[in-house]
C-alpha positions as CSV (number, residue, x, y, z in Angstrom):
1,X,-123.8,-266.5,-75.5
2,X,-122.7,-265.5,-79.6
3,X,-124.6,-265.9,-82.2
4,X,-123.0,-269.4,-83.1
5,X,-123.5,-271.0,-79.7
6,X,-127.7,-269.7,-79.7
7,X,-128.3,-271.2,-83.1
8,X,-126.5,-274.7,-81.6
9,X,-129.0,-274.3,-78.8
10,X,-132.0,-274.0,-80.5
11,X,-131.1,-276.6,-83.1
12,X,-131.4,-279.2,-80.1
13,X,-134.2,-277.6,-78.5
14,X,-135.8,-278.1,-81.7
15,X,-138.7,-280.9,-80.6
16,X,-137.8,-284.1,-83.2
17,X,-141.2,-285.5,-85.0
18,X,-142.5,-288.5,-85.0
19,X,-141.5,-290.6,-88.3
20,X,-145.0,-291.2,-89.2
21,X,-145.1,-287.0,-89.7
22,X,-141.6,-287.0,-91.5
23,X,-142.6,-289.6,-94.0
24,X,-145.9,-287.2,-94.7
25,X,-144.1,-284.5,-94.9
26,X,-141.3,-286.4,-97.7
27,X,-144.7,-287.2,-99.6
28,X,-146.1,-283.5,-99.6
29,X,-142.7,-282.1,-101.1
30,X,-142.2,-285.5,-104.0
31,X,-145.9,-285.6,-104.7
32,X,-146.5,-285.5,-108.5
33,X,-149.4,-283.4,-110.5
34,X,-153.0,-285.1,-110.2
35,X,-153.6,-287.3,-113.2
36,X,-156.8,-286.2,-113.3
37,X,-156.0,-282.4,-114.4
38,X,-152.8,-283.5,-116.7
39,X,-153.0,-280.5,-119.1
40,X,-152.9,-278.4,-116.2
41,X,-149.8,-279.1,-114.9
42,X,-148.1,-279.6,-118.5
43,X,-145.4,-277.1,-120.2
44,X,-146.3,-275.8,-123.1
45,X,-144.6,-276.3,-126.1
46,X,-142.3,-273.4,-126.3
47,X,-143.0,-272.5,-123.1
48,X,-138.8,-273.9,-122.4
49,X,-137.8,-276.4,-120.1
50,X,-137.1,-276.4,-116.8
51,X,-133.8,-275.9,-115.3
52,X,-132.1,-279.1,-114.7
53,X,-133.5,-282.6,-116.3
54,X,-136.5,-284.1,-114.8
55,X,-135.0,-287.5,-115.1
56,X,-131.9,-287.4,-115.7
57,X,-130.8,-290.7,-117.9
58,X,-129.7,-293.8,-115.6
59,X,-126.2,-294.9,-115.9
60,X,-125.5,-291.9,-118.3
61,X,-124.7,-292.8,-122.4
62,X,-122.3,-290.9,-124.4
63,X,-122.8,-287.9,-126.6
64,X,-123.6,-289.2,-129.6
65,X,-125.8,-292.2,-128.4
66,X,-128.3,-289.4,-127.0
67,X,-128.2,-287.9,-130.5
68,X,-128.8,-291.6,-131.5
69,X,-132.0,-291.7,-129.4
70,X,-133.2,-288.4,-131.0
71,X,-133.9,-290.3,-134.2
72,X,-135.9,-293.1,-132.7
73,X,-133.8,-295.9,-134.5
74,X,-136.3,-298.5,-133.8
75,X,-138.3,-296.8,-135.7
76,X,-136.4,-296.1,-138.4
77,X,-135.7,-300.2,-138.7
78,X,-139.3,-300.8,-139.3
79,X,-139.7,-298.0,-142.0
80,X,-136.6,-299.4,-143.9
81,X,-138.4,-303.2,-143.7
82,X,-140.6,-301.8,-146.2
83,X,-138.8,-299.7,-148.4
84,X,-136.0,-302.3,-149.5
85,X,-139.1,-305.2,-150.6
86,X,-140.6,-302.2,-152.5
87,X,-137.4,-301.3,-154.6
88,X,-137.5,-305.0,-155.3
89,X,-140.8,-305.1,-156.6
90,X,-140.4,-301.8,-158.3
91,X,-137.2,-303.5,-160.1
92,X,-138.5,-306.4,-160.8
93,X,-135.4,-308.1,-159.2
94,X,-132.4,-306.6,-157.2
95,X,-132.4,-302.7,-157.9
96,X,-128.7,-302.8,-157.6
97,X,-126.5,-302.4,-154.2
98,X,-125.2,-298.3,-154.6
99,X,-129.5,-297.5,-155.0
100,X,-130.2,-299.3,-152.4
101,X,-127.6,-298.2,-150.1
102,X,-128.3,-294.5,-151.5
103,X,-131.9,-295.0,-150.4
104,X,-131.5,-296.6,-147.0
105,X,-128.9,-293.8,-146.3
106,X,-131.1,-290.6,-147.3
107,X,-134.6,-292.4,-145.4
108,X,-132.7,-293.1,-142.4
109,X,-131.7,-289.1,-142.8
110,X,-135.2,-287.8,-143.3
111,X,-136.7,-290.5,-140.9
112,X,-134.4,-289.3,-138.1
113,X,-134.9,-285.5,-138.3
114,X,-138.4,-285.9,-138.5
115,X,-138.5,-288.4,-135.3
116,X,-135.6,-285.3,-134.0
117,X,-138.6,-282.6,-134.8
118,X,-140.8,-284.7,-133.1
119,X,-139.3,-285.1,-129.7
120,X,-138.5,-281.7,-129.7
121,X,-141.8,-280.2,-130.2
122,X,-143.0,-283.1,-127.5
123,X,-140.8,-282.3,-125.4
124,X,-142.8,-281.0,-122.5
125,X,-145.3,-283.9,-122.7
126,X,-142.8,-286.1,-122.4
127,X,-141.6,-285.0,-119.2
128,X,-145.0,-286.5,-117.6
129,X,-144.8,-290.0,-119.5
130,X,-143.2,-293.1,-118.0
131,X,-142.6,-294.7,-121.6
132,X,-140.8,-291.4,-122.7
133,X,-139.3,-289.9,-119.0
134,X,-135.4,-291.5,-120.6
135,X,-135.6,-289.8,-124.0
136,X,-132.5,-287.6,-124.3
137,X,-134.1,-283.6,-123.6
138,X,-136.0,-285.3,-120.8
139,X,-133.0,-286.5,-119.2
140,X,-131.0,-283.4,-120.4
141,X,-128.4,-285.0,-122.3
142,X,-129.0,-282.3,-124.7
143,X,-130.6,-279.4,-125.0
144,X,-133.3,-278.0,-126.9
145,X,-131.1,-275.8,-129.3
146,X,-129.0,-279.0,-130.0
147,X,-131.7,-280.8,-130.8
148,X,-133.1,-278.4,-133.3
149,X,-129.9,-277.4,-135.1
150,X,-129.2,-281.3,-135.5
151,X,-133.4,-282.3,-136.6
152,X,-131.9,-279.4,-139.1
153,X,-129.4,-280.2,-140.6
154,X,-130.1,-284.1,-140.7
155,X,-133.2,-283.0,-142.8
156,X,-131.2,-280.8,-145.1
157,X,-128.6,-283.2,-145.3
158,X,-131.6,-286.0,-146.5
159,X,-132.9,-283.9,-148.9
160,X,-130.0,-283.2,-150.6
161,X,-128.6,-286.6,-150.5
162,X,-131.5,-287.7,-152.3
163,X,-131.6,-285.7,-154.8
164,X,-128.0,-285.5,-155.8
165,X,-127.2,-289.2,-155.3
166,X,-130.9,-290.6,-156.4
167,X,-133.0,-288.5,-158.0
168,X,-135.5,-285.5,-157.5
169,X,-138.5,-287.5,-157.3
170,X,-137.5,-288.9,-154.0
171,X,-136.1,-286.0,-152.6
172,X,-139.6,-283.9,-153.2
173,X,-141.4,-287.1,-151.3
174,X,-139.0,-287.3,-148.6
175,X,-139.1,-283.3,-147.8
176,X,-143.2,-284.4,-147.6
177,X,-142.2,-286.8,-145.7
178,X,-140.8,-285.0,-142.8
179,X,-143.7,-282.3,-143.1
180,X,-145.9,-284.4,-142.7
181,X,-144.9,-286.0,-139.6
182,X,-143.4,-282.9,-138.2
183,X,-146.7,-280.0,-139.1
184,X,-149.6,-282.3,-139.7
185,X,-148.9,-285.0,-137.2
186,X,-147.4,-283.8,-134.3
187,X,-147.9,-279.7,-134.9
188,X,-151.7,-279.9,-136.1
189,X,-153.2,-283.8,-135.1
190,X,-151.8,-285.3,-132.1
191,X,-153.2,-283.4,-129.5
192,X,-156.2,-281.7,-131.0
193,X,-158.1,-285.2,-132.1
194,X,-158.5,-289.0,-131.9
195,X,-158.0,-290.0,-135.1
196,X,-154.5,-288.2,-134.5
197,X,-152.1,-291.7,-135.2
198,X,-154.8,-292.4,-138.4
199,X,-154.1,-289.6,-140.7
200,X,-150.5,-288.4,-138.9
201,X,-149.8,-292.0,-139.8
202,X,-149.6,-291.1,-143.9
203,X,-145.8,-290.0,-143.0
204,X,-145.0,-293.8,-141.8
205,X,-146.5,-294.5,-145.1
206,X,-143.9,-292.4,-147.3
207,X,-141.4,-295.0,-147.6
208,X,-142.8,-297.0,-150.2
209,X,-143.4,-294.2,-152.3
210,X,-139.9,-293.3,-151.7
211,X,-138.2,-296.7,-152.6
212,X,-140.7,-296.8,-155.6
213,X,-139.6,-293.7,-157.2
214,X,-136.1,-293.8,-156.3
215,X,-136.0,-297.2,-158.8
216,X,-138.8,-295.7,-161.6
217,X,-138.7,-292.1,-160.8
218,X,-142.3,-292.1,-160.6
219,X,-144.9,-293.8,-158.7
220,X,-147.2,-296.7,-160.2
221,X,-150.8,-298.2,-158.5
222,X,-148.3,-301.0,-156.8
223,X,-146.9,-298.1,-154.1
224,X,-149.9,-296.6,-154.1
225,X,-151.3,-300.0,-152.7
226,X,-148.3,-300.9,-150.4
227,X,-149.1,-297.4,-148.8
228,X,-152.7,-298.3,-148.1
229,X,-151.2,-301.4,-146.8
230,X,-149.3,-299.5,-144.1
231,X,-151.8,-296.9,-143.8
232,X,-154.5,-298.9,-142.4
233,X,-151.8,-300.8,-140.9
234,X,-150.8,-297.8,-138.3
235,X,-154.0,-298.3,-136.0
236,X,-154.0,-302.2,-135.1
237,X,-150.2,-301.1,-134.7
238,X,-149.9,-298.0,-132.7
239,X,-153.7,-298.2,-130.6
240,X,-152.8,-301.4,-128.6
241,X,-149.5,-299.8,-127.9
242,X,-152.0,-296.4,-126.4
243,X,-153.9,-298.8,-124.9
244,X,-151.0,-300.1,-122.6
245,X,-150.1,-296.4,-122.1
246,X,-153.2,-294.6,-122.2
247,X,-152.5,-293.5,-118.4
248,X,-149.6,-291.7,-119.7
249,X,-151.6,-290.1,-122.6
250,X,-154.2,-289.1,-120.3
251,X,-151.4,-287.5,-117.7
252,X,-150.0,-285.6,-120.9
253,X,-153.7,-284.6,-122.4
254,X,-152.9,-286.6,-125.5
255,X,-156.3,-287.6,-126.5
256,X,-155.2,-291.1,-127.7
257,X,-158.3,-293.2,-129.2
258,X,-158.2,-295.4,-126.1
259,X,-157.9,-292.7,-123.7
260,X,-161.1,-290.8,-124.9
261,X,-162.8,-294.4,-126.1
262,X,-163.8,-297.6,-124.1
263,X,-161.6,-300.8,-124.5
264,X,-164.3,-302.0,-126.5
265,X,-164.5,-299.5,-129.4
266,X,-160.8,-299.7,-129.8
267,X,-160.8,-303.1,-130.3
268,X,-164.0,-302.7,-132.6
269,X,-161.6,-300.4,-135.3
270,X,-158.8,-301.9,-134.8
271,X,-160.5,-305.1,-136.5
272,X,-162.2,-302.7,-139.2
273,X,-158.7,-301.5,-139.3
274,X,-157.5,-305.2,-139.9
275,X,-160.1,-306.3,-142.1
276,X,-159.0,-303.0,-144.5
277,X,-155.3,-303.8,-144.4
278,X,-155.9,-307.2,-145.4
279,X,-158.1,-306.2,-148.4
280,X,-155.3,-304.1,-149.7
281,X,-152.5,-306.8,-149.3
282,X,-154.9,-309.6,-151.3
283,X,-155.6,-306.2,-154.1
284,X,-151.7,-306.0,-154.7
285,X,-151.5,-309.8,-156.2
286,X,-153.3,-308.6,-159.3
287,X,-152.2,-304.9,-159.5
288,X,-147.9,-306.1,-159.6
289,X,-148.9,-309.8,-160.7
290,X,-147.4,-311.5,-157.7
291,X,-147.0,-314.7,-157.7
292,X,-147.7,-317.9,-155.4
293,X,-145.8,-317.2,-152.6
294,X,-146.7,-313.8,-151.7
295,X,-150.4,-314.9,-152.2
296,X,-149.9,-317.5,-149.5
297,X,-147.8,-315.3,-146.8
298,X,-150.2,-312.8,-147.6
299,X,-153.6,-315.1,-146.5
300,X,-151.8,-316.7,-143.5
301,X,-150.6,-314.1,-142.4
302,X,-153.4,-312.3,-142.3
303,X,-155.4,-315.0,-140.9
304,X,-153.5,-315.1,-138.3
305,X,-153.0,-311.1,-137.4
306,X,-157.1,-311.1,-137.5
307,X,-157.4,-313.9,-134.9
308,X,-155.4,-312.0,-132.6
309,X,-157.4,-308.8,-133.1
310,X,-160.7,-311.1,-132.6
311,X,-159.3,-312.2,-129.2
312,X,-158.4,-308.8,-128.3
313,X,-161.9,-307.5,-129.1
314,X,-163.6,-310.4,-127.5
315,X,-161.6,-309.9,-124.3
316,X,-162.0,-306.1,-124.6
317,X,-166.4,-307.5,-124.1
318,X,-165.5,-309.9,-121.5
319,X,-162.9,-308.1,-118.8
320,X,-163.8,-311.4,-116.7
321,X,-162.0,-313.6,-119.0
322,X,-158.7,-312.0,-118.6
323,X,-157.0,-309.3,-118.9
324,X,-156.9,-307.6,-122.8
325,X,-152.8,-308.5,-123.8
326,X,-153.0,-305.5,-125.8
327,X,-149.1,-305.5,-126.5
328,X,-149.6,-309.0,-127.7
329,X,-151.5,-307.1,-130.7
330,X,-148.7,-304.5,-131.1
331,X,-146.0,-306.8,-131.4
332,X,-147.9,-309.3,-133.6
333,X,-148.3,-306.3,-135.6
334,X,-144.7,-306.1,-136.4
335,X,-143.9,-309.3,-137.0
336,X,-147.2,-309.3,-139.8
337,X,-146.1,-306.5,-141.7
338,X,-142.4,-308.0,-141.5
339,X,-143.9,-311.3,-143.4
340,X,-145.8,-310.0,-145.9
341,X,-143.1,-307.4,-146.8
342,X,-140.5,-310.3,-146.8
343,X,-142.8,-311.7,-149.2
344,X,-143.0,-308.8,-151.5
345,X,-139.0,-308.8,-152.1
346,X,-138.6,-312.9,-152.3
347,X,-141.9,-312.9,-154.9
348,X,-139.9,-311.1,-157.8
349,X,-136.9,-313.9,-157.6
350,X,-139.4,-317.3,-158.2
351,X,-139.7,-318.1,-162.0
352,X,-143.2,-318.7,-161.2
């Protein structure tokens, strides 16, 4: 017999397994890391990336909508919400349409290679997350050199923009800008403390300052107040949201308040959190003399943001009462910050 015809034979003398043993077998070779040792198992940053994507994108999107997704646009939306009301403010009226454009243009620059930095520096924790698994170096649309090269340039590009079409006041703040977030929150916080999203949040705070100077060319107590708006803002924002997730923080060893804290201490700062960011929205009506309207949007609304952090923390001491509706927190977070900013940039326009 040749060598073809024994390896035929003993291909069906091979004995066939029970299912049962197959299907084990399929979950030995797919199983994934033990949550319970997440660092363990994690690349480290610089460590490269595997081979092929983990998870590769479903349905595929184009080249440049991956590049899209490397500047976390949604994101950049809700930093630009508060940068036009502040030019406003700072104008005392509309600031006129090329300054605003300008501005918009050059954040949405520095905004996106800063979020570009981020993801690639994060790059190997978010391989293990679900809420990040689609984000384009985990899916391999690009690769890590493209993503650098582009966080790059788009910075460069921001910084320049600003300070040739604007002015050099908001060029310097936008350059600290993009530190910040890139070195001393995602370099130096996020995965060495708790407090990580409270003090990396300063660079989601840089916007007003931005808008500010890019109308005065300085900056006045009014930003300074609208950033300590946002600042103590980031917390009742961003900790519901890790509370959601916090499975996927603990898989990546990102020591997220509410992955290294109980449901009910996280609900405990996120109304001291509240209460602060409140205080500093009622302490702008006599610092830029607004007027009726803003005083109103800025009580209801807050009124109503605080209720919903009460009922989170009074869920978060009673489990039996139903589950916590943490997201119900994040995304009444948004739509807070959206009103009182809207009322900022319609104050200026009322004759009284």
């Amino acid at each position: 017999m040749g060598a073809g015809g024994r390896a035929a034979h003993a291909r069906r003398q091979e004995p066939v397994r029970p299912p049962a043993e197959q299907e084990r077998e399929i979950r030995v070779h797919s199983a994934q890391p033990a949550a319970s040792d997440p660092v363990a198992h994690a690349t480290p940053v610089g460590a490269g990336t595997p081979a092929g994507p983990l998870h590769p994108a479903a349905g595929g999107r184009s080249r440049w909508r991956a590049y899209l997704a490397l500047t976390k646009p949604r994101i950049i939306e809700l930093l630009l919400v508060t940068t036009v009301p502040t030019m406003i403010l700072a104008a005392d009226g509309w600031p006129g349409t090329w300054l605003l454009v300008a501005t918009l243009v050059g954040g949405s620059f520095a905004a996106g290679s800063a979020n570009a930095f981020n993801m690639f520096l994060d790059r190997d924790i978010d391989r293990l997350m679900n809420r990040t698994k689609q984000r384009p170096l985990v899916t391999g649309e690009l690769s890590d050199r493209q993503a650098l090269v582009f966080a790059t340039a788009l910075g460069a590009i921001s910084i320049a923009w600003f300070a040739a079409l604007v002015n050099w006041a908001s060029a310097w703040l936008a350059l600290a800008a993009i530190l910040l977030y890139v070195v001393f929150y995602t370099i130096l916080l996020k995965r060495r403390t708790s407090q990580n999203i409270v003090w990396g949040g300063v660079a989601g705070c840089m916007p007003v300052l931005i808008g500010w100077a890019a109308v005065t060319g300085t900056v006045a107590w009014a930003p300074v107040v609208l950033f300590l708006v946002i600042f103590f803002w980031t917390p009742p924002h961003y900790w519901p949201l890790s509370m959601k997730f916090k499975k996927d923080y603990a898989r990546a060893g990102v020591p997220m308040l509410p992955v290294v804290a109980d449901d009910v201490r996280v609900a405990r700062q996120i109304l001291i959190y509240t209460a602060a960011m409140i205080a500093c929205t009622l302490a702008l009506i006599p610092v830029a003399g607004m007027g009726w309207l803003y005083t109103v949007a800025a009580v209801a609304a807050g009124a109503w943001f605080l209720a919903s952090c009460i009922k989170l923390y009074r869920r978060a001491l009673h489990p039996e009462r139903g589950k916590l509706a943490a997201m119900k927190v994040f995304h009444g977070s948004i739509t807070y910050l959206s009103v009182v900013f809207l009322a900022v940039a319609v104050d200026p326009f009322l004759p009284f």
